[in-house]
GURO-686781 format. One record per residue: x, y, z of N, C-alpha, C in turn. Coordinates in steps of 0.05 Angstrom, whole numbers, padded with zeros to 5 digits, always signed. Last residue first. Example, Ala and Ser with C-alpha at 12.3 -4.5 7.8 and 13.67 -1.06 7.14 Angstrom:
<nodes>
+00257-00045+00142+00273-00021+00143+00258+00001+00157;+00264-00114+00156+00246-00090+00156+00264-00066+00156;
</nodes>
This chain:
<nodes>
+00822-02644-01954+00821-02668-01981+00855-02662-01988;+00806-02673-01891+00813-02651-01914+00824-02662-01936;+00761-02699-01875+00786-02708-01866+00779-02689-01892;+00702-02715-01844+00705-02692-01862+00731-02684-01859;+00699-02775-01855+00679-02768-01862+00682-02741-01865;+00749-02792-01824+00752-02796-01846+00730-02773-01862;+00737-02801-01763+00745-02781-01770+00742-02778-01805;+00732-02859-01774+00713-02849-01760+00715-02823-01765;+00791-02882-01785+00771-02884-01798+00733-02864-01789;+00850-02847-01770+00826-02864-01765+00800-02861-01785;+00875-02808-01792+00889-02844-01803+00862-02858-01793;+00862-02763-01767+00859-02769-01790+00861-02790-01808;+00881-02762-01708+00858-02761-01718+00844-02772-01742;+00936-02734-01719+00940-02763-01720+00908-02778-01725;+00927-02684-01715+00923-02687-01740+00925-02726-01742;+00956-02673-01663+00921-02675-01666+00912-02690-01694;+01003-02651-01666+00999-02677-01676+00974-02689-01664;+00977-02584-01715+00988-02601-01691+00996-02632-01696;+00954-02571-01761+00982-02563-01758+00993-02576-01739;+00903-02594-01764+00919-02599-01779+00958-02594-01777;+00877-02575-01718+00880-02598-01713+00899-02606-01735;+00882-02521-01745+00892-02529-01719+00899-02554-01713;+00848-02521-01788+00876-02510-01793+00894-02525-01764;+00804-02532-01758+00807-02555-01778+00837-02548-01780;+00788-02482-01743+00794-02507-01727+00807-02527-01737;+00783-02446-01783+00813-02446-01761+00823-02470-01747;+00741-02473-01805+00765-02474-01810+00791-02473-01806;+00703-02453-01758+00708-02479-01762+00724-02493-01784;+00708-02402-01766+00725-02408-01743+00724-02445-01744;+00687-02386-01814+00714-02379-01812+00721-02400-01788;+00636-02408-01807+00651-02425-01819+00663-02410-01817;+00619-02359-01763+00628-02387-01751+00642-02413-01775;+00615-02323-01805+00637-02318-01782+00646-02346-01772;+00581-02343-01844+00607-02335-01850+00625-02336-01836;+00538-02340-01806+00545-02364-01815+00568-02364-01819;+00539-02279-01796+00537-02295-01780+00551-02326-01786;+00514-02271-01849+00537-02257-01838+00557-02277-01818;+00468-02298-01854+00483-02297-01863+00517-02300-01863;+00443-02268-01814+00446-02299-01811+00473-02301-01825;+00438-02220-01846+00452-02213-01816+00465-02249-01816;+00398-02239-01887+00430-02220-01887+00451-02225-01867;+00356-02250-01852+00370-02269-01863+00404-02259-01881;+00339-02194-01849+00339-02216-01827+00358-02237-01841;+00320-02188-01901+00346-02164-01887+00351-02189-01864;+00276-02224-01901+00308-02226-01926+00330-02207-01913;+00256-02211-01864+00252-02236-01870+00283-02240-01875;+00230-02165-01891+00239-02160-01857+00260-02193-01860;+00208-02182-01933+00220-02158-01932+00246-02165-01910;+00165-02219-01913+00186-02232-01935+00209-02211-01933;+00129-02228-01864+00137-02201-01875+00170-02211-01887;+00129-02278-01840+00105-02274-01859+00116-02251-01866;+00171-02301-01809+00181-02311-01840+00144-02292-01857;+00209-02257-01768+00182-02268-01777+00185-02279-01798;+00259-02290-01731+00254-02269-01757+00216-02279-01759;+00278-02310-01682+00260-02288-01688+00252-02272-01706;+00306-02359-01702+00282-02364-01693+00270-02331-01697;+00354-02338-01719+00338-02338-01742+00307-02354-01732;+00378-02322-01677+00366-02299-01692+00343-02315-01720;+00377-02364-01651+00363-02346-01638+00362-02337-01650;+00417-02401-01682+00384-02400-01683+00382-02391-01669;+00464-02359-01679+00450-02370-01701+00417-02371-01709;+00476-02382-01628+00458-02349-01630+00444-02343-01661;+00494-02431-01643+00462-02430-01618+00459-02404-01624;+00529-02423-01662+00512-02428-01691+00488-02429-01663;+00564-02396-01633+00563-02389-01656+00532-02400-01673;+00565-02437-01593+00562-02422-01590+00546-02411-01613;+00600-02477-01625+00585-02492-01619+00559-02461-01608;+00652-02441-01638+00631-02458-01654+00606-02469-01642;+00671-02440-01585+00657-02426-01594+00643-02421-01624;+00681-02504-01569+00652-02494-01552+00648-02456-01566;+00714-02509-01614+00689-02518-01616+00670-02508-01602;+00762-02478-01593+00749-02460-01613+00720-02489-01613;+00773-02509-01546+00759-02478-01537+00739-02474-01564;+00790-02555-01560+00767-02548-01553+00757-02529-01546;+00830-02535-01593+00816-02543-01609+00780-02541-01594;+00864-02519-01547+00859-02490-01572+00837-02512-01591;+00874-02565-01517+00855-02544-01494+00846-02524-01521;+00896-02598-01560+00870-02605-01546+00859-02583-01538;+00954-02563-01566+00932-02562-01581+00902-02571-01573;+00967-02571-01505+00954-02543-01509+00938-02537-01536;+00964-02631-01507+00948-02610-01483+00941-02586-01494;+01013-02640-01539+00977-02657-01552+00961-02638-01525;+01058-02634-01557+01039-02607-01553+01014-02615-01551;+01064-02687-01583+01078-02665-01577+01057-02640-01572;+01016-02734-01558+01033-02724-01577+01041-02700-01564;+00977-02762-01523+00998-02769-01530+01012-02758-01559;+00932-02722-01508+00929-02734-01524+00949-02739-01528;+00893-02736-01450+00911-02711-01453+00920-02727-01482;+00821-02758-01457+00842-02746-01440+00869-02736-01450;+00770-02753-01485+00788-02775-01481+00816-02776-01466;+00741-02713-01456+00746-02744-01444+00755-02753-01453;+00752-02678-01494+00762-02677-01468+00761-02698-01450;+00726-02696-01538+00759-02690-01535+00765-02696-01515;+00676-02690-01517+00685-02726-01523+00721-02719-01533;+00670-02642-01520+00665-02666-01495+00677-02687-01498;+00668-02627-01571+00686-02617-01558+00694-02629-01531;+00625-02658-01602+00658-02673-01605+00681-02656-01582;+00589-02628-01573+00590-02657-01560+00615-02666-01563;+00588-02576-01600+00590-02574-01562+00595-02610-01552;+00583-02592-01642+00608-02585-01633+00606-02583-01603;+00523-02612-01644+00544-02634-01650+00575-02625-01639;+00499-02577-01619+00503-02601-01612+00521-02606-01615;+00503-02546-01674+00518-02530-01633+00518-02552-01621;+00488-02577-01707+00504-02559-01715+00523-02556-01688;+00425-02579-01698+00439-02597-01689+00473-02593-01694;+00417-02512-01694+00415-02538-01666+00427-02555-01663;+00430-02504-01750+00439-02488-01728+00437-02504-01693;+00389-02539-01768+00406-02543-01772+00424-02531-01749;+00330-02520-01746+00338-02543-01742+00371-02550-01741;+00337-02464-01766+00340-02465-01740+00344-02496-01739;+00337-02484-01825+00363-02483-01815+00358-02467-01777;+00279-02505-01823+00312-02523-01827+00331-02515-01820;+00248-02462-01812+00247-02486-01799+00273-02507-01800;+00266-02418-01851+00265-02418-01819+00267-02450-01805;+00263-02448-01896+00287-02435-01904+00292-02433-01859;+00191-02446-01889+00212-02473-01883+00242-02472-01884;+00188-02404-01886+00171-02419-01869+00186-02440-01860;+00194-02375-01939+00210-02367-01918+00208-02385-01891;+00200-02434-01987+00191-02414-01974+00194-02408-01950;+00256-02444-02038+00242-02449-02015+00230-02422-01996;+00285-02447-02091+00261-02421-02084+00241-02440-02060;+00341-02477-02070+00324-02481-02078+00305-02451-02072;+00387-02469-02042+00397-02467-02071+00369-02470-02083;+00378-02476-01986+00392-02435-02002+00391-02445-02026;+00365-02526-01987+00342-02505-01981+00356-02474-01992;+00418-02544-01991+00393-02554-02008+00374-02535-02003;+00444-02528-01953+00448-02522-01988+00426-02526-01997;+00418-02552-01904+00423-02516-01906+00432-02510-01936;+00442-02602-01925+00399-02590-01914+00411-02564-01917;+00494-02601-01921+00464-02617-01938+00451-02610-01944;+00499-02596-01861+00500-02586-01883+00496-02579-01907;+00469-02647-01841+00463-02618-01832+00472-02592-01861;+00505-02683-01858+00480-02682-01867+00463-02653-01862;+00554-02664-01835+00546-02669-01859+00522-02665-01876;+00542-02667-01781+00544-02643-01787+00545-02649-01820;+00534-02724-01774+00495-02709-01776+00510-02680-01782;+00573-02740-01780+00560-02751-01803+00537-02733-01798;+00603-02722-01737+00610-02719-01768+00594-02724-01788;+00575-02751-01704+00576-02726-01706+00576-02708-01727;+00590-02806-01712+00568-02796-01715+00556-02769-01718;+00647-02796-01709+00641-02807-01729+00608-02796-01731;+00664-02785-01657+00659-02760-01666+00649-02767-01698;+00674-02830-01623+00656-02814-01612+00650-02796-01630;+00718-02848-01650+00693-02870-01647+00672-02843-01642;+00754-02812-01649+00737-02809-01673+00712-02836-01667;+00778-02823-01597+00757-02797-01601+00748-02797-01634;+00801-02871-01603+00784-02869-01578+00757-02839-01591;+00831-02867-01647+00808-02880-01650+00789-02879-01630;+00864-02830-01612+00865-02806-01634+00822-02840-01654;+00884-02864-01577+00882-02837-01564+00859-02834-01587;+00912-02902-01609+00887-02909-01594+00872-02885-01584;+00953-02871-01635+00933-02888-01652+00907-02892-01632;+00978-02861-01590+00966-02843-01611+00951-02846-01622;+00996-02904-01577+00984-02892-01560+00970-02872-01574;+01032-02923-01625+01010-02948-01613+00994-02923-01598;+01065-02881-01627+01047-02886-01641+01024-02898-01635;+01095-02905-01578+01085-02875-01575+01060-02868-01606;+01118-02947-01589+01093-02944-01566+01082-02918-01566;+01151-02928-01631+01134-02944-01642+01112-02951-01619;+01169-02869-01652+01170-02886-01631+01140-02906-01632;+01209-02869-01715+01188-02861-01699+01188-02879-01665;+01256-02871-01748+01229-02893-01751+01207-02892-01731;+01287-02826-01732+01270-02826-01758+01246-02842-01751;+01304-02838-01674+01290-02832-01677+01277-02822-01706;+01329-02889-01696+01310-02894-01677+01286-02863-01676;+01371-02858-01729+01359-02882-01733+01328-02890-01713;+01394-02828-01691+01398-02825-01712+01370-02838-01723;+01419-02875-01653+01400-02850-01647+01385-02837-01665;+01455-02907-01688+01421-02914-01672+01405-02890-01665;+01487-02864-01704+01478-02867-01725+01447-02889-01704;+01509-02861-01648+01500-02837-01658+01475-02849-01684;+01534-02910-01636+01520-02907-01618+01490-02878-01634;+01577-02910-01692+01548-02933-01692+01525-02919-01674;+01602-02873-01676+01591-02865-01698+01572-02885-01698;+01629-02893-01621+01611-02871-01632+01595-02863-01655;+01651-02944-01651+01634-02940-01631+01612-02922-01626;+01689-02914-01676+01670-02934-01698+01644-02932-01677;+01716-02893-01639+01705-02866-01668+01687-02890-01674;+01745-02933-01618+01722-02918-01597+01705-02893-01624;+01768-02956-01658+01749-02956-01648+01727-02947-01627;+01802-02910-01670+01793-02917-01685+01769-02928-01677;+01826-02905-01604+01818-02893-01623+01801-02890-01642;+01854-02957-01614+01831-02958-01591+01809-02927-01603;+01894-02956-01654+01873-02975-01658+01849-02970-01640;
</nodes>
């Protein structure tokens, strides 16, 4: 009989464990949750001018815009672009170490790859400040290279996205503020 019950005993003590940890830890969420609204408060606006930023750089490649202004927007864009990642990369790091599994070393690989995003699109506009936009020739090979360029840094602002997706960074995403470029 002692047997039997010490087996019922065990199998209850196991099946809580069992149990407790499926349904998650419910302070350890609460913390996540605040961690993960702490930094989309800050990155909502962000989100919204790299949006709009975006926007502007289609709208002007899809249109027969002149070289004058194809210059003027997307050095604009490329600015506010390095802004915006050099700021959400700030506002990671203040919000401090991020209550999840691996929440430090993904944080330290999310903010690296932003400040080189953020990089990326500042040499951006250096090159595409020195194109001349009056020799259309020089202009269009010039804008090749940008091009190029652009390609490289949306690769790495997908890696990023891949990152915060694979970690429990991805908790990010339940908030509302983040929502604006949450993967579909």
């Amino acid at each position: 009989m002692n047997k039997k019950l010490a087996a019922a005993v065990s199998c209850g003590a196991v099946l809580m464990l069992v149990l407790s940890g499926c349904g998650g830890d419910d302070d350890g969420d609460k913390k996540a949750d605040a961690w993960a609204k702490k930094v989309c408060d800050k990155w909502e606006p962000e989100l919204t001018k790299i949006k709009g930023t975006n926007d502007d750089l289609k709208r002007v490649a899809s249109q027969s815009s002149k070289p004058e202004e194809v210059q003027k927007t997307d050095s604009a864009a490329f600015q506010t672009l390095s802004e915006s990642y050099k700021s959400m990369a700030a506002s990671l790091t203040a919000a401090g170490e991020a209550p999840v599994k691996d929440g430090k070393t993904a944080q330290d690989s999310v903010v690296k790859s932003y400040g080189e995003i953020s990089k990326g699109y500042t040499d951006l506009k250096t090159k595409i400040d020195a194109l001349d936009p009056k020799d259309q020739a020089k202009f269009a090979d010039g804008l090749q290279q940008v091009a190029g360029g652009l390609t490289e840094v949306a690769a790495n602002e997908t890696a990023s996205k891949e990152k915060l997706n694979s970690t429990g960074l991805k908790v990010i995403y339940s908030q509302k503020g983040c929502q604006v470029s949450a993967p579909k």
